[in-house]
Backbone as a chain_set.jsonl record, in Angstrom:
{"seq": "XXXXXXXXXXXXXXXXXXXXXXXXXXXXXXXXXXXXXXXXXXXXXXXXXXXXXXXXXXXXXXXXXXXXXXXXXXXXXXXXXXXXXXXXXXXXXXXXXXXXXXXXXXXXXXXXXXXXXXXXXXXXXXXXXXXXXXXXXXXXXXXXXXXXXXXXXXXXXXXXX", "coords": {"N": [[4.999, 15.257, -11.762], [6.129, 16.469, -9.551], [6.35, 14.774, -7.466], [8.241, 13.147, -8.642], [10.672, 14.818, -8.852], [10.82, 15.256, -5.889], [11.345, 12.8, -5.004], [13.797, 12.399, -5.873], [15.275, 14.562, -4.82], [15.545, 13.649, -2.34], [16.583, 11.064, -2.673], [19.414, 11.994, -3.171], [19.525, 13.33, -1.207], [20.073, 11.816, 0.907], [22.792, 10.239, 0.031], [24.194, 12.193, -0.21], [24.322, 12.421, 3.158], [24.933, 10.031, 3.662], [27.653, 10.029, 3.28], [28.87, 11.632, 5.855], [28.4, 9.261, 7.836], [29.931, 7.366, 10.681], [32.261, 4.79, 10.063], [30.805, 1.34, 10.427], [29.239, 2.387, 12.094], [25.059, 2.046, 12.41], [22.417, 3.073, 11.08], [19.441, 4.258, 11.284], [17.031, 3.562, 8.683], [14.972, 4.71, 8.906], [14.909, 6.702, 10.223], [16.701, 8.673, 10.163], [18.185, 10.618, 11.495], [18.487, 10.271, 13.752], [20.034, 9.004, 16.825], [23.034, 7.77, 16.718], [23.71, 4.034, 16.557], [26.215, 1.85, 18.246], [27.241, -1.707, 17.355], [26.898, -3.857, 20.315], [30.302, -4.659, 21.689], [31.086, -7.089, 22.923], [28.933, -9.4, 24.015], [27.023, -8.948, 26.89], [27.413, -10.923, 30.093], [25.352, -13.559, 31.461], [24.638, -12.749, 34.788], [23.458, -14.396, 37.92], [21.321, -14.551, 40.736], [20.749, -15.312, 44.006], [17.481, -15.194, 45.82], [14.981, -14.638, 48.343], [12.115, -15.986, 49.839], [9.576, -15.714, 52.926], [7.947, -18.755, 53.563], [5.72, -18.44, 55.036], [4.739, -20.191, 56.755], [3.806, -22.608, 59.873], [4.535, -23.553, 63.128], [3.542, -26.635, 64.119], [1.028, -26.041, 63.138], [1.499, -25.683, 59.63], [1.076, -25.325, 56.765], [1.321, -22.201, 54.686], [2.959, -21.04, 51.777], [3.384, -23.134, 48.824], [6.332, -23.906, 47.295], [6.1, -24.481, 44.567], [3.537, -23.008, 44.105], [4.822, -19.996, 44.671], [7.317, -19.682, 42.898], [5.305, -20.026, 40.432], [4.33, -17.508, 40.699], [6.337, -15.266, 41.132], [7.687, -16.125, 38.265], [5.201, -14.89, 37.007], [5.165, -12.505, 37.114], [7.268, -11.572, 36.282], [10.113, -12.421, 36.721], [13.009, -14.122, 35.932], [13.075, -17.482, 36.218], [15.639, -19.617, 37.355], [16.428, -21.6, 39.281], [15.152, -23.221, 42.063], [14.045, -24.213, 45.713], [13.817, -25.429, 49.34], [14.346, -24.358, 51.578], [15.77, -22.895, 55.223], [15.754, -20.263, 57.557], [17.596, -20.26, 59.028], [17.737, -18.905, 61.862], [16.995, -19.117, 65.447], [13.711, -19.784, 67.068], [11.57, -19.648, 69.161], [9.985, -22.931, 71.033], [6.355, -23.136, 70.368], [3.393, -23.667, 69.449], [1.967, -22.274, 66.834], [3.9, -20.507, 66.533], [6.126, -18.508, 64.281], [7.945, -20.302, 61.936], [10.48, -20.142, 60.19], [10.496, -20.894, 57.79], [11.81, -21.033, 54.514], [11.441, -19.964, 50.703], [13.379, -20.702, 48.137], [14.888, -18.78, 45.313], [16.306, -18.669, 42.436], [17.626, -16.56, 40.304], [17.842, -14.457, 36.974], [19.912, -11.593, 37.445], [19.029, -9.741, 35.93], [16.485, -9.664, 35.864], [16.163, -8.904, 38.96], [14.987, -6.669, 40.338], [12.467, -7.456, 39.499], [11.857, -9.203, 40.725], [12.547, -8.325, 43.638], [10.275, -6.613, 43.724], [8.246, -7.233, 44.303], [8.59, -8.489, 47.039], [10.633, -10.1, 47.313], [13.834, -10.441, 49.003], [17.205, -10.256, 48.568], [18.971, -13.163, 49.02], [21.672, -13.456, 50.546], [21.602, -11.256, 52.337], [20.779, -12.893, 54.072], [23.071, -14.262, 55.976], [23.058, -17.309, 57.521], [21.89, -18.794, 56.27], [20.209, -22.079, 54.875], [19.817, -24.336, 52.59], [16.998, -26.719, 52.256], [15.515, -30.139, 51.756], [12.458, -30.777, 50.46], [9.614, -30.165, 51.786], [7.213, -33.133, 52.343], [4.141, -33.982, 51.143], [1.731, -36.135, 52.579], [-0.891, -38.355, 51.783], [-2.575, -38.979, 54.153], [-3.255, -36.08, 55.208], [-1.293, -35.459, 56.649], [2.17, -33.598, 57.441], [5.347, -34.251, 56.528], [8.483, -33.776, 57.898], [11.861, -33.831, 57.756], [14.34, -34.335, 60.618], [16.981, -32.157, 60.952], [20.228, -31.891, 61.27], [23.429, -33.635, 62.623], [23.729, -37.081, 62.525], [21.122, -37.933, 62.428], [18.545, -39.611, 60.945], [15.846, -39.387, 61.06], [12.631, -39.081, 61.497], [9.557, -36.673, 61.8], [6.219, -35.372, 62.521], [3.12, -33.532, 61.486], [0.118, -33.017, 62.269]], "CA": [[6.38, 15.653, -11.945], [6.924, 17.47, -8.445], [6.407, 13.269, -6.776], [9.814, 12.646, -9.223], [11.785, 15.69, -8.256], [11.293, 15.116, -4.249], [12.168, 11.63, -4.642], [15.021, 12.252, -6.572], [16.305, 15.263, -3.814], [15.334, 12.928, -1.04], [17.838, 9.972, -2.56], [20.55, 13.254, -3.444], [20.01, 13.955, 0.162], [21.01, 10.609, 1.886], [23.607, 9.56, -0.527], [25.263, 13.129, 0.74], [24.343, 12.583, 4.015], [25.728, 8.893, 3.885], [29.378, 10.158, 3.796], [29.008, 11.281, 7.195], [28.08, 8.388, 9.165], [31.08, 6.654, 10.664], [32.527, 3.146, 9.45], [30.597, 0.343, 11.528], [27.462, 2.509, 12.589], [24.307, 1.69, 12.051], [21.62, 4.327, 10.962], [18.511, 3.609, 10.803], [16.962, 4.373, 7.528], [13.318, 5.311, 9.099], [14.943, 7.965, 11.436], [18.348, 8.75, 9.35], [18.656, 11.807, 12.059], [18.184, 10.149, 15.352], [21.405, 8.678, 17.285], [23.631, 6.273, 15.824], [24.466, 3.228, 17.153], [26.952, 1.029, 17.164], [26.944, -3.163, 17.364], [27.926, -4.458, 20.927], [31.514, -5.744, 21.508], [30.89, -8.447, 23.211], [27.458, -9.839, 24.791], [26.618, -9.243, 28.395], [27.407, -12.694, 30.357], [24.008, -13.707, 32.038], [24.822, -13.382, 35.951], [22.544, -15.434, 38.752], [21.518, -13.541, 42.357], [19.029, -15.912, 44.843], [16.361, -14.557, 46.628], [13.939, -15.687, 49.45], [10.46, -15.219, 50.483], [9.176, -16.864, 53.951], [6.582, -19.372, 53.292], [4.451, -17.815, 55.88], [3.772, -21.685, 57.5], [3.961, -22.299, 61.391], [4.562, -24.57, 64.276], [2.102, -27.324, 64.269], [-0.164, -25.721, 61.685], [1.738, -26.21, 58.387], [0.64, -24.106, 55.975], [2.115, -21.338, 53.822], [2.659, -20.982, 49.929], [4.616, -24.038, 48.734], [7.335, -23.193, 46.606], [5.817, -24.031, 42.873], [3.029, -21.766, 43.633], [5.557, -18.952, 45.097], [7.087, -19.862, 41.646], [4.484, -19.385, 39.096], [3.912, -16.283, 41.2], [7.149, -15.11, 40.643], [7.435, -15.607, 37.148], [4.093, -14.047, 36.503], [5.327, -11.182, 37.617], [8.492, -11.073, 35.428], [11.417, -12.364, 36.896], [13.291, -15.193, 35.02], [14.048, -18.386, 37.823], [16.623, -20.922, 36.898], [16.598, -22.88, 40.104], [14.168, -23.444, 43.109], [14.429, -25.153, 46.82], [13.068, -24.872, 50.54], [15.436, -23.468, 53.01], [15.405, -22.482, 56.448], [16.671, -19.054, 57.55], [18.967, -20.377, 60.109], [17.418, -18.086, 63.196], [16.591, -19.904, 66.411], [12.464, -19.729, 67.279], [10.833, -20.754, 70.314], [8.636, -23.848, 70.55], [5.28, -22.866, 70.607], [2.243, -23.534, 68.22], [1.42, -21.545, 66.577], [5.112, -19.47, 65.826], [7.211, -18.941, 63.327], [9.326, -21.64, 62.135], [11.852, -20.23, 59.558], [10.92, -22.039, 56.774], [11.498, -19.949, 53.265], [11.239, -20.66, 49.519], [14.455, -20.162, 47.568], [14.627, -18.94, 43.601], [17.983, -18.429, 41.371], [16.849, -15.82, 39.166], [18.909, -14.234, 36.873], [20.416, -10.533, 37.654], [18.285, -8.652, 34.888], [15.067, -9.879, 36.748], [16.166, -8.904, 40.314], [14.055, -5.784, 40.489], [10.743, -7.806, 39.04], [11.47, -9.989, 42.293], [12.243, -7.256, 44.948], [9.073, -5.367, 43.754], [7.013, -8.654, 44.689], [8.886, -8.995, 48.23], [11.785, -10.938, 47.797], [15.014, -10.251, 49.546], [18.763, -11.115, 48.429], [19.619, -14.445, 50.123], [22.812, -12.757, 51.122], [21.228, -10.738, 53.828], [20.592, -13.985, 55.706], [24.428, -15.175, 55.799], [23.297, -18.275, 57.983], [20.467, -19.698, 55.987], [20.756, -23.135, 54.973], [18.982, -24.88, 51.28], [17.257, -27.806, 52.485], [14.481, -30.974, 51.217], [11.238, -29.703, 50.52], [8.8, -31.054, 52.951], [6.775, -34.015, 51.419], [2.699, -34.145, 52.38], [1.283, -37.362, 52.298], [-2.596, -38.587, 51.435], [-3.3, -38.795, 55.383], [-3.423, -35.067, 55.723], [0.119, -34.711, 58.11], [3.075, -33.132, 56.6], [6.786, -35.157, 57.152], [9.826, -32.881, 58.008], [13.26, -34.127, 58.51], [14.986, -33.439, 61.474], [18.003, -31.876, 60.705], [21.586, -31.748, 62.123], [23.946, -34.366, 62.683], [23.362, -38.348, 60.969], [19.912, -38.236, 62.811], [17.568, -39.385, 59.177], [14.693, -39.739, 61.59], [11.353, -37.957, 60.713], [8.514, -35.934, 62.442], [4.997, -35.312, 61.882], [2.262, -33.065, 62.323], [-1.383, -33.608, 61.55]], "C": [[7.012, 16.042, -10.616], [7.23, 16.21, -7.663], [7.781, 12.966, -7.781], [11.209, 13.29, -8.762], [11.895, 15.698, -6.657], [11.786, 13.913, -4.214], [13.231, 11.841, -4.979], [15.831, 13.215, -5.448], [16.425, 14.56, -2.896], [16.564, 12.406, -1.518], [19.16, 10.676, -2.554], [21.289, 13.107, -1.711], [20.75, 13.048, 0.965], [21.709, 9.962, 1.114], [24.486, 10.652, -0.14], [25.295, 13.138, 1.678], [25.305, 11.092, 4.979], [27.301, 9.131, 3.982], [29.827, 10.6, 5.269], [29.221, 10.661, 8.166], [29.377, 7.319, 8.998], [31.339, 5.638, 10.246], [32.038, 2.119, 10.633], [29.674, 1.033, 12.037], [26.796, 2.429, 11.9], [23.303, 2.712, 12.111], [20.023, 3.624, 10.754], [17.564, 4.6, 9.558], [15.036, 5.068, 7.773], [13.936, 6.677, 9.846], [16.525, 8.283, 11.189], [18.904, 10.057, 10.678], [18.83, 11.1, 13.806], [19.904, 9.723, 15.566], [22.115, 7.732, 16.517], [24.01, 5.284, 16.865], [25.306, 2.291, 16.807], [26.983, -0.856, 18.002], [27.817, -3.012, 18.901], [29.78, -5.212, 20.699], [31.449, -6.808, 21.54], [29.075, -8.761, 23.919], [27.711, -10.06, 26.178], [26.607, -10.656, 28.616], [26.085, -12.295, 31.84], [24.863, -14.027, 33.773], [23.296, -14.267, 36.853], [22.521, -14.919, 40.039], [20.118, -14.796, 42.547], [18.727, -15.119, 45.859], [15.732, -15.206, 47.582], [13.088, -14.817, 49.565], [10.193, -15.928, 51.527], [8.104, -17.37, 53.184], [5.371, -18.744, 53.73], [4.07, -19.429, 56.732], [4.528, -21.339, 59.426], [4.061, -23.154, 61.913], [3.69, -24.974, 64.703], [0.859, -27.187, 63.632], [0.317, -25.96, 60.663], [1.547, -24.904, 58.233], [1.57, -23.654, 54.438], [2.467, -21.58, 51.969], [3.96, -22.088, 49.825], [5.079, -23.362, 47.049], [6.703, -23.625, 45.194], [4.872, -23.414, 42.809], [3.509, -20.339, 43.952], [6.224, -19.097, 43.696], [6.62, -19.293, 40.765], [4.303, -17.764, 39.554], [5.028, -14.989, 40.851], [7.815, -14.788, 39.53], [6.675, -14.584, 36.248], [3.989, -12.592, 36.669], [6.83, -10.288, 36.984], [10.035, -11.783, 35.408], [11.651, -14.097, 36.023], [14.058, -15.967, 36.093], [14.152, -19.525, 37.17], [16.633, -22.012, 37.734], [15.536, -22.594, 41.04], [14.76, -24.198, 44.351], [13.597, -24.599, 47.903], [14.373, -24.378, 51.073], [14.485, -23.069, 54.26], [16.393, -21.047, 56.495], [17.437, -18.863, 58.725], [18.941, -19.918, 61.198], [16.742, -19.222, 64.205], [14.843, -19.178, 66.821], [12.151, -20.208, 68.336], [9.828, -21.557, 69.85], [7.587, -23.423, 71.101], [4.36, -23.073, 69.656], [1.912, -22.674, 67.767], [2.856, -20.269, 65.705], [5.779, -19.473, 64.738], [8.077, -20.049, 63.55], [10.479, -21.654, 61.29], [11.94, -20.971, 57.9], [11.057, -20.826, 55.299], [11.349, -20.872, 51.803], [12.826, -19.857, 48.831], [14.758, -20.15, 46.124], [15.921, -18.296, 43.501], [17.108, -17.633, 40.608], [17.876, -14.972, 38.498], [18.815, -12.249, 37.056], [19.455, -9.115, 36.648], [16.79, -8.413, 35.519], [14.934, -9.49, 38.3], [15.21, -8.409, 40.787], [12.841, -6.291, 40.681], [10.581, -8.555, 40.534], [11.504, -9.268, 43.559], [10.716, -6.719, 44.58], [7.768, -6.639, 44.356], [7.626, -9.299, 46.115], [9.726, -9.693, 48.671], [12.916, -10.383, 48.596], [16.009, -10.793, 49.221], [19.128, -12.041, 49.464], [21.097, -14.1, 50.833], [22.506, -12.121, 52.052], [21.025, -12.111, 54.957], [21.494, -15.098, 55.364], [23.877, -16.712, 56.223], [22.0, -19.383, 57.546], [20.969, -20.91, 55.248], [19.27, -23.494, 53.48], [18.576, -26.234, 52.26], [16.094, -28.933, 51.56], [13.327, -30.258, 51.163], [10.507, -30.807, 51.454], [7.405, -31.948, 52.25], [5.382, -33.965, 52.296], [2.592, -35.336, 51.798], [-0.334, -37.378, 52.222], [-3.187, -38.343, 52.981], [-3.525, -37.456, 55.535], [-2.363, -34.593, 56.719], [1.391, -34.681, 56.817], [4.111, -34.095, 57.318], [7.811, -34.101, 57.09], [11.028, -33.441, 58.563], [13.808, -33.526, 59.267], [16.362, -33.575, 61.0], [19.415, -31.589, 61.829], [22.349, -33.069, 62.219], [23.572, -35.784, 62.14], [22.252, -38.782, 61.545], [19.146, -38.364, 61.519], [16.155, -39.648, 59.482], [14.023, -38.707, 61.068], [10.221, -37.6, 61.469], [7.394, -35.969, 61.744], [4.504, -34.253, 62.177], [0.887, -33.401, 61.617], [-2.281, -32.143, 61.665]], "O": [[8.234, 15.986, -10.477], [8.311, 16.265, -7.076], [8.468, 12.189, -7.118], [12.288, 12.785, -8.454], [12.935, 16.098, -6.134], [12.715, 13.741, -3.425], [14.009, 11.337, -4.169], [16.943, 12.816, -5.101], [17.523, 14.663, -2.349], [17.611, 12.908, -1.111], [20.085, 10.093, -1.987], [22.395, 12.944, -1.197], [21.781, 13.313, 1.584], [21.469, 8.763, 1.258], [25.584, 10.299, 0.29], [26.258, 13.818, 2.032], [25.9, 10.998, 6.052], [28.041, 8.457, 4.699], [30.824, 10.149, 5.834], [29.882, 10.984, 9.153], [29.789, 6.71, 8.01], [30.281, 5.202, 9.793], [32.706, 2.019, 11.663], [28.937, 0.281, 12.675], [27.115, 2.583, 10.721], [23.23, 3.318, 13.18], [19.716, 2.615, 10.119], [17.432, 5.822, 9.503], [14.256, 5.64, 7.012], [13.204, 7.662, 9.94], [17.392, 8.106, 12.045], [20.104, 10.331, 10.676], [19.31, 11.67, 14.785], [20.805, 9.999, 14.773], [21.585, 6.974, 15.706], [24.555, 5.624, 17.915], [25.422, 1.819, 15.676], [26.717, -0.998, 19.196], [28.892, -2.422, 19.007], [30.232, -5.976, 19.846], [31.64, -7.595, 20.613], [28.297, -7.836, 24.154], [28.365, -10.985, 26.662], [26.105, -11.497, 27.87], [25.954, -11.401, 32.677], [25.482, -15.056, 34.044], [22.285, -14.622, 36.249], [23.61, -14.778, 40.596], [19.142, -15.097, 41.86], [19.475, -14.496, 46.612], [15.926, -16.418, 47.682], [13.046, -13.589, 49.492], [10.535, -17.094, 51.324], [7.445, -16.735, 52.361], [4.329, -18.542, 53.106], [2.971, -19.548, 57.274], [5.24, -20.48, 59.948], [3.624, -24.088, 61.241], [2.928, -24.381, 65.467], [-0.093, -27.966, 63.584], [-0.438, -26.804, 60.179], [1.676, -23.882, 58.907], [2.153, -24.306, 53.571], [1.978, -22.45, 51.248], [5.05, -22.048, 50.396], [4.516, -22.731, 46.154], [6.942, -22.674, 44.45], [4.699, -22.929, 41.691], [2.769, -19.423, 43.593], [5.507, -18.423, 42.956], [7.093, -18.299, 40.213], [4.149, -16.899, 38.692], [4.641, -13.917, 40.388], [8.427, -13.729, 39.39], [7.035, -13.842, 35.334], [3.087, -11.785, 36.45], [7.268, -9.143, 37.095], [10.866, -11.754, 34.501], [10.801, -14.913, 35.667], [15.074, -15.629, 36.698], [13.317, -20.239, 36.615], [16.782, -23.164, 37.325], [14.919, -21.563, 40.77], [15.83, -24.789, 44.205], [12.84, -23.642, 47.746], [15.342, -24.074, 50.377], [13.268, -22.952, 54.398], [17.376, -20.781, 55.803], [17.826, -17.836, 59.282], [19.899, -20.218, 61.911], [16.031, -20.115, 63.745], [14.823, -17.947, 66.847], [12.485, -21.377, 68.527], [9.055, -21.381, 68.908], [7.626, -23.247, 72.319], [4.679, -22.384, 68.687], [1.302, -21.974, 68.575], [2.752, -19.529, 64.727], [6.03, -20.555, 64.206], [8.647, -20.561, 64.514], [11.331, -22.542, 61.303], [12.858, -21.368, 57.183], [10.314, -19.846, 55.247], [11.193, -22.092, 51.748], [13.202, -18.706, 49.055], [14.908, -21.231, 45.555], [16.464, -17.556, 44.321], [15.97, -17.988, 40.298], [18.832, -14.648, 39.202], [17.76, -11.665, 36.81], [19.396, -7.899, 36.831], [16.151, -7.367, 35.631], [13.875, -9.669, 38.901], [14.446, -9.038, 41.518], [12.101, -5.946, 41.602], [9.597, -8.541, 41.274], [10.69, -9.48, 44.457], [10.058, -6.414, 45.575], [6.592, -6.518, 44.699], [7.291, -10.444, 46.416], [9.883, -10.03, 49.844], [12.462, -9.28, 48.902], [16.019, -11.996, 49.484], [19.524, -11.732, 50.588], [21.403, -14.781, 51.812], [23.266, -12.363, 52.99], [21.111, -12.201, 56.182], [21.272, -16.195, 54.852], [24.16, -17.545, 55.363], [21.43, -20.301, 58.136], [22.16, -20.875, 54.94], [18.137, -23.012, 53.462], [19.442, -26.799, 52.927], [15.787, -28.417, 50.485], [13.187, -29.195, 51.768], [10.826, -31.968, 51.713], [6.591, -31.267, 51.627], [5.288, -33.924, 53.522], [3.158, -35.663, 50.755], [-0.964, -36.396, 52.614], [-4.163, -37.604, 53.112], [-4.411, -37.456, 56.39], [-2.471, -33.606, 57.447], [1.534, -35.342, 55.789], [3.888, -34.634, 58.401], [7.905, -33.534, 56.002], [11.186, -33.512, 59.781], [14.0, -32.323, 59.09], [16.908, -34.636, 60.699], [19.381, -31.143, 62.976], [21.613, -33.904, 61.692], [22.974, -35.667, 61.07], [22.049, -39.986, 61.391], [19.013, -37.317, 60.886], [15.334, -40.015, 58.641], [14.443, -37.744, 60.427], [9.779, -38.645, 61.948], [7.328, -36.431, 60.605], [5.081, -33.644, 63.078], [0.747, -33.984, 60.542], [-3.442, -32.097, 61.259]]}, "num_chains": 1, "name": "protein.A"}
């Protein structure tokens, strides 16, 4: 009998407590006391921020993380990437073997994910006004990488082995 009379005050209680809650919030009926909320207006519009990481490769050695395993790396770590590319970061290097050469990896990711990509080393492509998207650099079976030289309607091509 006493399992009939608490159910019955319980339903008493939130059919009086239901006149309260405003028109258009939402209560939830596990936690009738907690906050109320109420339905978005509209839906957040998905923005888009790119990032860069250097490759880490070098003058006359090659090297460095090519951009679909900088990528998976990327993802795996949270952030959500819409687009991809190589780039250069537009700074002048001396020739020497062995030096930097500028080359980076470039991901579109969208604005909710920025964080997941700073915390893994990226940087806003906006800090480096003069960087430039370019081809990704193609290896071939011999073991030498091909890099286009860039600048004016030169479509000639380099090597290294």
């Amino acid at each position: 009998m006493s399992g009939i009379r608490s159910s019955s005050i319980m339903l008493l209680t939130s059919v009086l407590l239901s006149a309260c809650v405003p028109n258009g919030a939402y209560v939830n009926p596990w936690n009738p006391w907690g906050t109320t909320t109420y339905p978005p207006a509209t839906p957040t519009p998905v923005t888009y921020v790119d990032v860069y990481k250097y490759q880490g490769s070098r003058q006359c050695e090659g090297g460095g993380i090519p951009l679909a395993e900088m990528q998976r790396q990327l993802q795996a770590g949270g952030a959500i990437v819409t687009a991809s590319s190589c780039g250069m970061d537009g700074r002048m290097y001396p020739a020497f073997c062995g030096g930097a050469d500028g080359k980076i990896n470039i991901f579109t990711v969208t604005s909710n994910s920025m964080n997941a990509a700073l915390a893994q080393g990226f940087t806003p492509l906006n800090s480096l006004p003069e960087a430039q998207k370019t081809q990704c650099y193609t290896s071939n079976n011999s073991g030498s990488t091909t890099y286009p030289y860039t600048g004016g309607n030169n479509t000639s091509y380099y090597s290294y082995q």
